[in-house]
C-alpha positions as CSV (number, residue, x, y, z in Angstrom):
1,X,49.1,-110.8,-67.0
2,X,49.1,-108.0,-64.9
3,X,47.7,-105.8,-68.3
4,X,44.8,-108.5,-68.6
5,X,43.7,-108.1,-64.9
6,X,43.4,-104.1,-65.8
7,X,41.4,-104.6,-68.6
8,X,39.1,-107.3,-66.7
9,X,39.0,-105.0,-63.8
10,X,37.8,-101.6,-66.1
11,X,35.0,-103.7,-68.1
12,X,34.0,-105.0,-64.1
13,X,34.5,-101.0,-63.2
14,X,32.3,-100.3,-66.7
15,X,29.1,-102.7,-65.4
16,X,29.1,-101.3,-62.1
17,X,26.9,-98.2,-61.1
18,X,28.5,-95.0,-61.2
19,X,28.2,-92.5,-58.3
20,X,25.9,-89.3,-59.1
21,X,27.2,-85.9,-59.1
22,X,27.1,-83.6,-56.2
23,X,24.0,-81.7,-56.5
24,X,25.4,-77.7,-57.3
25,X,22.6,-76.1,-54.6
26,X,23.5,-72.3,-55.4
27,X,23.2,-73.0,-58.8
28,X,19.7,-72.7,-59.3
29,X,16.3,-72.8,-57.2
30,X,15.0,-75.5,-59.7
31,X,16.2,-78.2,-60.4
32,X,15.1,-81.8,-62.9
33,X,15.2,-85.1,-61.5
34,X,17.4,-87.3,-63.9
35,X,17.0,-91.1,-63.7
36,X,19.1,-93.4,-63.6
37,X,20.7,-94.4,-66.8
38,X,21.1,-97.7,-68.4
39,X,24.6,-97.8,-68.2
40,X,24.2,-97.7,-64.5
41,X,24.8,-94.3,-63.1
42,X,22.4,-93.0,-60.5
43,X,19.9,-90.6,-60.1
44,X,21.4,-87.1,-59.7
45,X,19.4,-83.4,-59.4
46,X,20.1,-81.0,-62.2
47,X,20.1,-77.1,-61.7
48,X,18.0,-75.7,-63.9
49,X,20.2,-72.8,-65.3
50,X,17.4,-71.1,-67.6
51,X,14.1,-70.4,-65.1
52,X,11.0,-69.5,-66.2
53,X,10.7,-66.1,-65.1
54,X,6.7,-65.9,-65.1
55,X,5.3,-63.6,-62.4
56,X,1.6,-64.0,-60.7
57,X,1.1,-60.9,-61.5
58,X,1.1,-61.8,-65.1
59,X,-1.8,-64.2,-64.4
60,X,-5.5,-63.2,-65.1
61,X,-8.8,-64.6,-64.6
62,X,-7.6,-66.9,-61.7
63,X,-7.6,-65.1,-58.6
64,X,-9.3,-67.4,-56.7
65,X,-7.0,-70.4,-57.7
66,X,-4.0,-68.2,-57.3
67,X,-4.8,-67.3,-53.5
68,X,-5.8,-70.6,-52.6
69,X,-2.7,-72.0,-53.7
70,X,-0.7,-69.3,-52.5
71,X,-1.7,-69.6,-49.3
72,X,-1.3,-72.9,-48.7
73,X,2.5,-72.6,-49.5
74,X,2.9,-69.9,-47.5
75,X,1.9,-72.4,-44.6
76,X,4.6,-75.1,-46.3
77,X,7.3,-72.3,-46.1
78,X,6.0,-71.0,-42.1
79,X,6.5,-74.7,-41.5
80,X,3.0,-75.1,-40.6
81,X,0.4,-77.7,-41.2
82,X,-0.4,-77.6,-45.8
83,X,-1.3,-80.3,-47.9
84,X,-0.1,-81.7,-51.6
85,X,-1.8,-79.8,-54.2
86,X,-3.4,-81.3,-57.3
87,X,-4.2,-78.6,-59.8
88,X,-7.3,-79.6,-62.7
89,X,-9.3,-78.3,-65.4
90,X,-8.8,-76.9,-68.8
91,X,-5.7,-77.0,-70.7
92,X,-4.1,-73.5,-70.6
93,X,-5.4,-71.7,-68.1
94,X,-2.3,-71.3,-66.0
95,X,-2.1,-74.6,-63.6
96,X,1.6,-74.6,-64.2
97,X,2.1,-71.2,-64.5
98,X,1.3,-70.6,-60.5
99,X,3.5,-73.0,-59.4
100,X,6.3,-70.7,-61.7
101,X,5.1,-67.7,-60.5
102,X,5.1,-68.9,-56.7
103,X,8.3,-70.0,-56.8
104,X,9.7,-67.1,-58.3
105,X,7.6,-65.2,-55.9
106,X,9.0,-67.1,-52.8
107,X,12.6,-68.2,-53.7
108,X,14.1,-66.0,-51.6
109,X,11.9,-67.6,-48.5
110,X,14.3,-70.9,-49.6
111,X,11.4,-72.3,-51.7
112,X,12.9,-74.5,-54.3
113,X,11.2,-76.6,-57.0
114,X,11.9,-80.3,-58.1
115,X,10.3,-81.3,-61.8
116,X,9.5,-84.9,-61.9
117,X,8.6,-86.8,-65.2
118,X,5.7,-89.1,-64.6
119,X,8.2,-92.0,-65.7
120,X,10.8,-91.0,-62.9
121,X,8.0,-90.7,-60.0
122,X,9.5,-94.4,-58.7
123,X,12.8,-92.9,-57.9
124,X,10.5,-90.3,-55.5
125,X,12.2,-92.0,-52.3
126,X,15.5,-91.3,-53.4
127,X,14.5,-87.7,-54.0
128,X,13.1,-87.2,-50.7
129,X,16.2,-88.7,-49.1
130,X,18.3,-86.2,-51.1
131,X,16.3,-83.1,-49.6
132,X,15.3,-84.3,-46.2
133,X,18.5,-82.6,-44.3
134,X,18.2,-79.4,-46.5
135,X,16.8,-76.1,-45.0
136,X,15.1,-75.2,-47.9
137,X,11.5,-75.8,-49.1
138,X,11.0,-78.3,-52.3
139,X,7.9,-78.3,-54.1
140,X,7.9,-81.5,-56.0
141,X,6.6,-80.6,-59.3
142,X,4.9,-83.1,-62.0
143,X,3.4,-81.7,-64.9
144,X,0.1,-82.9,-66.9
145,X,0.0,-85.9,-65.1
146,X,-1.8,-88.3,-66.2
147,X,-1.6,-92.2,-66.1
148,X,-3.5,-95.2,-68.3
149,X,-3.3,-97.8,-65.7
150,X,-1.2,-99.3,-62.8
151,X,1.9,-97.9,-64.1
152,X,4.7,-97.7,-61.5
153,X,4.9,-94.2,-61.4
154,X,1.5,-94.7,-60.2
155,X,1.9,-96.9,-57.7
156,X,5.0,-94.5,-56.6
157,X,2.7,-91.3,-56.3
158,X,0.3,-93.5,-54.3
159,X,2.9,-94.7,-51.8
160,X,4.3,-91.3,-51.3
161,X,1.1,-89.6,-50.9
162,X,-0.4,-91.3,-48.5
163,X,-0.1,-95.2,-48.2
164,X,3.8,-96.4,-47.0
165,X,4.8,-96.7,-43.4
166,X,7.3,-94.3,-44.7
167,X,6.3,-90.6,-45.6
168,X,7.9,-87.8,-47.5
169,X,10.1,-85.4,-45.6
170,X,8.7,-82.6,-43.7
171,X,10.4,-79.9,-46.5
172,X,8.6,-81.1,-49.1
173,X,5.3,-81.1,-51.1
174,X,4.1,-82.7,-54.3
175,X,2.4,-80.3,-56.7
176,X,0.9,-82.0,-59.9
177,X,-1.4,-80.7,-62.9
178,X,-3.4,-82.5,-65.2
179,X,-6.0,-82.0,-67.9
180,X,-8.2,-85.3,-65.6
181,X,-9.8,-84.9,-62.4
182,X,-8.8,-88.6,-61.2
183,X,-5.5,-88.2,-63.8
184,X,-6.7,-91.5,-65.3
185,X,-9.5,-91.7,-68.7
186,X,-13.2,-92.6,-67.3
187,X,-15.0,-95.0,-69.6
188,X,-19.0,-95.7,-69.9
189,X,-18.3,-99.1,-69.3
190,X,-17.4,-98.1,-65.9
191,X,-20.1,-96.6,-64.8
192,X,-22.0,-99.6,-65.2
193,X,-20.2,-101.6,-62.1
194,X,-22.3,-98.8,-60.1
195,X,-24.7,-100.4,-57.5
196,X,-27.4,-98.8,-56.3
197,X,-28.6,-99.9,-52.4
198,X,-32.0,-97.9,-51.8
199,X,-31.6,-94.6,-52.4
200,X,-27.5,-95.0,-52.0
201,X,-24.9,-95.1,-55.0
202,X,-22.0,-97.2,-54.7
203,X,-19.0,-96.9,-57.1
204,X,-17.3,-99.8,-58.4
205,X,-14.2,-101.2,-58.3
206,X,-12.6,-100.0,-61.1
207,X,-14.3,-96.2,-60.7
208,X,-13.5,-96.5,-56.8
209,X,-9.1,-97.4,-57.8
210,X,-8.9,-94.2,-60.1
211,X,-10.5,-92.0,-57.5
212,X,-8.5,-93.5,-54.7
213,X,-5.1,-91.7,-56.5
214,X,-6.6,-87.8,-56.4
215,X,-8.4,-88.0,-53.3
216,X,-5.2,-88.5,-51.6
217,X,-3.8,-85.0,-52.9
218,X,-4.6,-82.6,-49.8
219,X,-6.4,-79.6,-51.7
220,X,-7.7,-79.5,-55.1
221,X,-8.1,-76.7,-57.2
222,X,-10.1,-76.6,-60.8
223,X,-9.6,-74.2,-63.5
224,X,-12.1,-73.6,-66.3
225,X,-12.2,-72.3,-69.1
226,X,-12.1,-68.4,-69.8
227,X,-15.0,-66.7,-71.6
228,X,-14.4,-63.9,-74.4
229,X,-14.0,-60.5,-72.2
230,X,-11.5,-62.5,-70.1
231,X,-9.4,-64.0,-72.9
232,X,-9.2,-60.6,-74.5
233,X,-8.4,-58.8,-70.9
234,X,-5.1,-61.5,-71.0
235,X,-4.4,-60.4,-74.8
236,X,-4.6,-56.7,-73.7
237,X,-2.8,-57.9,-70.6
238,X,0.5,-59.5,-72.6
239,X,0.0,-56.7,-74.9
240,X,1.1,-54.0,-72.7
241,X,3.4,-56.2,-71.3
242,X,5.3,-56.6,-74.7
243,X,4.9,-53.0,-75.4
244,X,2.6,-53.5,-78.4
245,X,-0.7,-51.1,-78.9
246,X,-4.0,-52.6,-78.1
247,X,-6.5,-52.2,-81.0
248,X,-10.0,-53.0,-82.6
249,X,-7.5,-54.6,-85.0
250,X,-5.8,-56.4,-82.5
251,X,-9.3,-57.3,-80.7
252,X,-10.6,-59.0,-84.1
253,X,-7.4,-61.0,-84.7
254,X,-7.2,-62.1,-81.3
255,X,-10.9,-63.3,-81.3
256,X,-10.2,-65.3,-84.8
257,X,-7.1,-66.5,-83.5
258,X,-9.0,-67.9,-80.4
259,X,-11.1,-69.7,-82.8
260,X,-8.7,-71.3,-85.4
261,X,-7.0,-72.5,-82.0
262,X,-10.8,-73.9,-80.6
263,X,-9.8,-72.5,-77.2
264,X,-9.7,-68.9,-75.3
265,X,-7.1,-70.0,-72.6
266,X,-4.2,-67.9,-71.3
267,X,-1.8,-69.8,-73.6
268,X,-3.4,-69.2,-76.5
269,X,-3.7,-65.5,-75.3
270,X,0.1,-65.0,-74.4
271,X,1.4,-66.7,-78.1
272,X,-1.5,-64.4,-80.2
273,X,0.2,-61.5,-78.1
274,X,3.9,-62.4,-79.2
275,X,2.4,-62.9,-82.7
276,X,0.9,-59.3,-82.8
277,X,3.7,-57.7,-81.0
278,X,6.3,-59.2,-83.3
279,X,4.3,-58.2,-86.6
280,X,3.3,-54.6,-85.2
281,X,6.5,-53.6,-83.4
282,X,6.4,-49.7,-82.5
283,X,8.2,-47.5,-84.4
């Protein structure tokens, strides 16, 4: 009987949800959100043990976005007034790459970053009650965000932005980057719910709902796309950086390259430079 009852009380023990592990805080300064699993254990931060080690010194062309974004995390980190920061443009250009380099830059300040899947942003309240008693400063990272509709993690954002009787802690801020101004796709058919009284224009519903998520991120930054002396001033850049020889040879490669790729952003810059470096080692 008494071997029954174990067995009952394991599969009960099996169904119930498990604790998370202690988050390891000296293990990294980033860390990944990781959900809750089906089998029931809880939502736990992971140490990232491998971090990006990108510099914004190793950033061209963006100067202006780099300051601006800099400075408000300086603010974050004085414990002064600064605002959630949604960064927007073209693909490649470095939007995630400042958020790398400043927290490299700052760690030793106590910044600390948190990457969020889109998927996980509901579990955002348990990841603020996790780092409201820390001393340290979490940027709360999500990556080419986008969304296709009223999705929870959505709604989540939304709530923790700006919307909840409750707030985020004072220690942190929510960085995001997407390819979309309003991270949602704009359609044609919505620009035909606009109504025009006199000489005003008045959004509809639908175009009014998508704006409503972005606006509610503090600052905004945009990034555009690099023309040809400035892609090639990054290729010469991550040249010299991997110790390869800049070269009218390397200049005409990197230009087709750019084109077979249909873009002359930073990424397509940095893996042209590995390509050449790795072919044309020096001797």
């Amino acid at each position: 009987m008494n071997k029954e009852l174990e067995e009952i009380l394991q599969r009960l023990g099996e169904l119930l949800p498990q604790a998370a592990p202690p988050t390891d805080w000296a293990g990294s300064i980033a860390f990944r959100w990781r959900a809750a699993s089906r089998r029931g254990a809880a939502g736990y931060l992971q140490p990232v043990r491998q971090v990006h080690g990108i510099r914004l010194a190793d950033l061209r062309g963006i100067d202006r976005q780099i300051e601006r974004v800099e400075q408000n995390t300086r603010q974050f980190l004085q414990g002064v007034p600064a605002n959630n920061v949604l960064l927007t443009g073209a693909r490649g250009t470095g939007k995630s790459s400042i958020v790398k380099g400043l927290l490299n830059k700052y760690a030793k300040q106590r910044l600390r970053l948190i990457e969020v899947e889109k998927n996980d942003l509901v579990d955002l309240p348990q990841i603020v009650d996790q780092v409201a008693n820390r001393k340290e400063r979490f940027l709360l990272f999500c990556d080419d965000l986008s969304f296709h509709g009223a999705e929870d993690g959505h709604i989540a954002l939304k709530v923790a932005l700006d919307g909840s009787v409750s707030t985020t802690s004072e220690n942190l801020l929510i960085y995001a980057t997407s390819n979309r101004r309003h991270l949602m796709p704009e359609y044609m058919a919505e620009n035909l719910e606009t109504k025009y009284v006199g000489e005003e224009i008045h959004p509809g519903e639908t175009v009014e709902e998508k704006i409503s998520l972005s606006e509610r991120f503090g600052l905004w930054v945009t990034f555009y796309p690099f023309d040809q002396d400035e892609y090639l001033d990054i290729v010469q850049h991550w040249l010299k950086t991997l110790d390869a020889k800049w070269s009218d040879a390397a200049r005409e490669e990197a230009l087709q390259w750019s084109l077979q790729r249909g873009s002359r952003s930073g990424r397509v810059a940095y893996q042209f430079a590995r390509d050449w470096a790795g072919r044309h080692p020096k001797k």
